[in-house]
C-alpha positions in Angstrom: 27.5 119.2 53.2 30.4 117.9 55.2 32.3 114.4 55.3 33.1 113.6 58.7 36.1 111.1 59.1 38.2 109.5 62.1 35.4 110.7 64.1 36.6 109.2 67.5 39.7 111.0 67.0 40.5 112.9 70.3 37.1 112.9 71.6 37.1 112.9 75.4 35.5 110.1 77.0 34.4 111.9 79.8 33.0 114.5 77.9 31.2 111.8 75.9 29.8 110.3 79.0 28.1 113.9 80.1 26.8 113.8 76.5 24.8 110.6 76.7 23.4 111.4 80.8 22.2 114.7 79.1 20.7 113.1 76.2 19.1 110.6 78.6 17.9 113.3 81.1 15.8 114.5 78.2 14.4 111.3 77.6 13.2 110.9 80.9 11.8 114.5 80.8 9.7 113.5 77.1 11.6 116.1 75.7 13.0 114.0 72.6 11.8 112.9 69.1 12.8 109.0 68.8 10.5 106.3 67.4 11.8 102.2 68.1 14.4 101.8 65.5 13.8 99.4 62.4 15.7 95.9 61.4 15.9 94.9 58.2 16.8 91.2 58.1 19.9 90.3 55.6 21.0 86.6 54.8 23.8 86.9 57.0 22.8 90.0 59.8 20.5 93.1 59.9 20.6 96.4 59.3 18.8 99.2 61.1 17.5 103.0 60.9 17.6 104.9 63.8 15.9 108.5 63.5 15.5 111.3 66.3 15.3 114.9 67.0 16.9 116.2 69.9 15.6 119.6 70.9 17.9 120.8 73.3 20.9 120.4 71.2 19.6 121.8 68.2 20.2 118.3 66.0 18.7 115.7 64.3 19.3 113.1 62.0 19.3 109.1 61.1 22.1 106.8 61.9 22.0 103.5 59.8 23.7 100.6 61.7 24.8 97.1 60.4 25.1 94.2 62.9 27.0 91.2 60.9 28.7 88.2 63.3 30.5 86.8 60.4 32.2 90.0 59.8 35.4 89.6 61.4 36.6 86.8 59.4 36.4 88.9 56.2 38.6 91.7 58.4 35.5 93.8 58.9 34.0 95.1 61.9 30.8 93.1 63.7 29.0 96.8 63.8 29.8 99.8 61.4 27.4 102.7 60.9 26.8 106.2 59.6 25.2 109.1 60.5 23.0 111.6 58.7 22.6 114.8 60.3 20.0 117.3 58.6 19.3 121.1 58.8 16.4 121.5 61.5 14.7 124.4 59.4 15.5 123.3 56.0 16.2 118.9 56.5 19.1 120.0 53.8 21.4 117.5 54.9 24.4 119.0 56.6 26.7 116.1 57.2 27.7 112.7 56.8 29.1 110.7 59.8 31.6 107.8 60.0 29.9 106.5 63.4 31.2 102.9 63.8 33.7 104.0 66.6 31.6 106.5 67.4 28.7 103.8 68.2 31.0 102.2 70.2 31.8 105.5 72.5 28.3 106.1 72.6 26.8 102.4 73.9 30.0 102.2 76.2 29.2 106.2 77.8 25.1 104.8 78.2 26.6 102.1 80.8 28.8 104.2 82.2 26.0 106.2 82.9 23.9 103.3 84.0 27.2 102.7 86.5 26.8 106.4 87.9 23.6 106.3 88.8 23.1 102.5 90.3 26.3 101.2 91.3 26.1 101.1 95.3 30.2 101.5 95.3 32.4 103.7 94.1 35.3 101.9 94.5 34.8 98.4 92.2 35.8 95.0 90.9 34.2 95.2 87.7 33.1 91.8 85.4 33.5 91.5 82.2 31.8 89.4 80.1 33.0 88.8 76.0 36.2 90.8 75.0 35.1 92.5 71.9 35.0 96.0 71.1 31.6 97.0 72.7 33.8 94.9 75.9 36.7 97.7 75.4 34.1 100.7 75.3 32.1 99.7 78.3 35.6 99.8 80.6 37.1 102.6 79.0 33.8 104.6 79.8 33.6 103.1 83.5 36.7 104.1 84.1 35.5 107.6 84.3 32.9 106.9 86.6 33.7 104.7 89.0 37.5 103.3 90.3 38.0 99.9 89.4 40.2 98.1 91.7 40.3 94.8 89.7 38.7 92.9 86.2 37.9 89.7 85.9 37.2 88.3 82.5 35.7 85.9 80.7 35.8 84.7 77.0 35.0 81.4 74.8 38.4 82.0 73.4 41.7 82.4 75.9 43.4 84.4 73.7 41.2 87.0 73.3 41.1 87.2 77.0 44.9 88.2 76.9 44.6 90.8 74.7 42.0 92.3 76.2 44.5 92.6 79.6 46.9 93.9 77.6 44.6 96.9 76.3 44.1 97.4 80.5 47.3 96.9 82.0 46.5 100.2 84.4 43.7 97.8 85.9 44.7 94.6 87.8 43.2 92.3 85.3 42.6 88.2 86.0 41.0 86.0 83.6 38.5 83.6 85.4 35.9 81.4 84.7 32.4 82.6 83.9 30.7 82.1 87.3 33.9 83.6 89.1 33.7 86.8 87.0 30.1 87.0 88.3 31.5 87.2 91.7 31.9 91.3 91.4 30.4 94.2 92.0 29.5 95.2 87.9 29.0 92.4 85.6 29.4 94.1 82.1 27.7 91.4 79.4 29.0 92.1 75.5 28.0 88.8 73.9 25.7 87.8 70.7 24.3 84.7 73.0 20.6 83.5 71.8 20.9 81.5 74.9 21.5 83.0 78.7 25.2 82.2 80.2 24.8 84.1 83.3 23.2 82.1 85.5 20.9 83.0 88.8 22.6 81.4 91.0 25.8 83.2 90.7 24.4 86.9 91.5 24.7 88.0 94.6 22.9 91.0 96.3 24.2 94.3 95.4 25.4 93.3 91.8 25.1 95.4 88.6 24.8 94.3 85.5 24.8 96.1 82.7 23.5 94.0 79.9 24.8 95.1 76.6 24.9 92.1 74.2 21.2 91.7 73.6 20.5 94.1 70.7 18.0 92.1 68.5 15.0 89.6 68.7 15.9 86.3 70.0 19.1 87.3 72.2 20.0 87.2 75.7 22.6 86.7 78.0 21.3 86.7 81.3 18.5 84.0 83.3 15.2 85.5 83.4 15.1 84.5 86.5 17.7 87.1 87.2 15.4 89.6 85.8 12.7 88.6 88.1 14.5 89.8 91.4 16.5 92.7 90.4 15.2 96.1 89.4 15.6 96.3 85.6 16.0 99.9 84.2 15.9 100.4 80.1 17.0 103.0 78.0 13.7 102.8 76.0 10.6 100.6 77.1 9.3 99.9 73.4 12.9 99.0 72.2 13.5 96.8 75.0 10.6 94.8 75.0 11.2 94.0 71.0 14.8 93.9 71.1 16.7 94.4 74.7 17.3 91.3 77.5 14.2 91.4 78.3 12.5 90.6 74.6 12.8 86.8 75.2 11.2 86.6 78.6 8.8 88.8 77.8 7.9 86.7 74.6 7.5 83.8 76.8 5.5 85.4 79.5 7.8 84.8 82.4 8.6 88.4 82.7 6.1 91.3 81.8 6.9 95.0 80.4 5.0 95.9 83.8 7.5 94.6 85.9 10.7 97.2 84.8 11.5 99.6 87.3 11.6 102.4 84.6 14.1 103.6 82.2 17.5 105.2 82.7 16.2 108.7 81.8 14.1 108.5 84.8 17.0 107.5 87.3 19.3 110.2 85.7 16.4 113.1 86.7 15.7 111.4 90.2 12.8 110.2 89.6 13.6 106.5 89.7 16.4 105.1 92.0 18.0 102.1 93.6 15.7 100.6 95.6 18.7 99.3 98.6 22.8 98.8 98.5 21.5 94.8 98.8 19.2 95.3 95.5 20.3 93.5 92.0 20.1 96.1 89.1 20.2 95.6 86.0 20.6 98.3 82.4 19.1 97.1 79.7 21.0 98.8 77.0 19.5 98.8 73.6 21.2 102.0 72.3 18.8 104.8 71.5 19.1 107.2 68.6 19.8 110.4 70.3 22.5 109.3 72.2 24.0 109.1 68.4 22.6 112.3 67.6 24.6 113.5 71.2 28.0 111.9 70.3 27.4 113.7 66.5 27.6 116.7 68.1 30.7 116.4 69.6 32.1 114.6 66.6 31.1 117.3 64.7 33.3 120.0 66.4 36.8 117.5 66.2 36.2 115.4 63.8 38.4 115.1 60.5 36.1 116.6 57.5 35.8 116.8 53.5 33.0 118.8 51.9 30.6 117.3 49.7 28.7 119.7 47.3 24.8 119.3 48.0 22.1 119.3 46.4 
């Protein structure tokens, strides 16, 4: 068995990107083993198990996931995970993953993605929502994608909002109040919020939003009446609905699991679309299992390793 370390280390983002529209293409098609991932509460955050089998590339395996706000005070990272990847004829385990950057590439390549497909311009001024590293991923991955003539950005903390420039200085950056960054033509959302900061009023026609943030009962970021007049797409209907933007509203009954316009899969293989240029869209990003199990795969062929003796 092998110790993969440094994982992210020279992995191409673009390369990355085509990884995770593959993965989702067969997702859309049925072709995938994936059941809803499972939280386990902790006093202070959750972990999860995600497991999948992903036919076309030959792989599959378990990631487990941590999700911890209090982290960064102790000098930890919000997110860190690992990835189990087992023999598909034996399940001999064949390696061990360092995926915490790698979950990172991953969610930032699924909006990217989301971008690709549903963005009504190529050319872009892209909004950007929190500054953290999921923030980071989702412009990195963009970038690829789409041309973005300008960021705005928004943070609680002005600071961080610097920084965050700084890590972009090839993109004219402006910080900007929240409702001004809304005035764009991507709104990227990265945020823990258990209460919506994007409001209705400040969408116009055309926007998308890819909503990244929500990623466990009880969160969202955006008004539900948002949701109500765009065309939401998910990465995974039974995911979203417990977990994603949409968990909340649904919970409520002011939005129903009826009323999505289908999952990303689906737009990736042409079978969903945009309905206009003047329609709101919106990715509900969860982060599926075999979009880790698609980044593994590259990992595996760059990535740093040590080998373990099993059994």
């Amino acid at each position: 068995m092998e110790y993969f370390t440094d994982t992210d280390m020279g992995l191409d983002i673009s390369l990355v990107n085509r990884a995770v529209e593959s993965a989702f293409a067969d997702h859309g098609r049925g072709q995938v083993q994936m059941p809803p991932k499972v939280y386990i509460t902790l006093p202070d955050g959750d972990f999860r198990t995600m497991p999948a089998y992903l036919p076309s590339l030959g792989i599959a395996g378990v990631k487990i996931v941590n999700v911890h706000p209090g982290n960064p005070a102790q000098g930890l990272p919000t997110v860190m995970a690992l990835t189990v990847i087992l023999d598909i004829g034996t399940g001999q385990p064949v390696a061990v993953i360092n995926a915490t950057r790698l979950t990172d590439m991953r969610t930032g390549a699924a909006g990217a993605v989301a971008c690709k497909y549903l963005s009504p311009k190529k050319e872009i001024v892209l909004g950007v929502i929190g500054t953290g590293r999921q923030a980071e991923a989702q412009v990195a991955a963009i970038s690829r994608e789409l041309k973005i003539r300008q960021i705005k950005i928004w943070s609680r903390n002005p600071s961080h909002v610097r920084k965050f420039a700084d890590r972009f200085m090839e993109f004219p950056c402006v910080a900007a109040p929240v409702e001004k960054v809304c005035d764009c033509d991507i709104l990227v959302t990265t945020t823990p919020s258990r209460t919506p900061i994007i409001k209705d009023e400040w969408i116009h026609e055309g926007t998308h939003i890819n909503a990244i943030g929500a990623d466990a009962p009880g969160k969202e970021e955006l008004d539900p009446a948002i949701l109500r007049r765009a065309q939401v797409f998910v990465d995974d209907p039974a995911q979203a609905v417990h977990s994603g933007e949409i968990n909340v509203p649904i919970s409520q009954g002011i939005y129903r699991e009826a009323d999505l316009a289908g999952t990303i899969g689906e737009v990736v293989i042409g079978k969903k679309r945009r309905r206009d240029a003047e329609a709101i869209t919106v990715f509900d990003s969860t982060g599926l299992a075999i979009q880790d199990l698609a980044i593994a795969k590259i990992a595996m062929q760059h990535g740093r390793k040590i080998e373990l003796p099993f059994p």
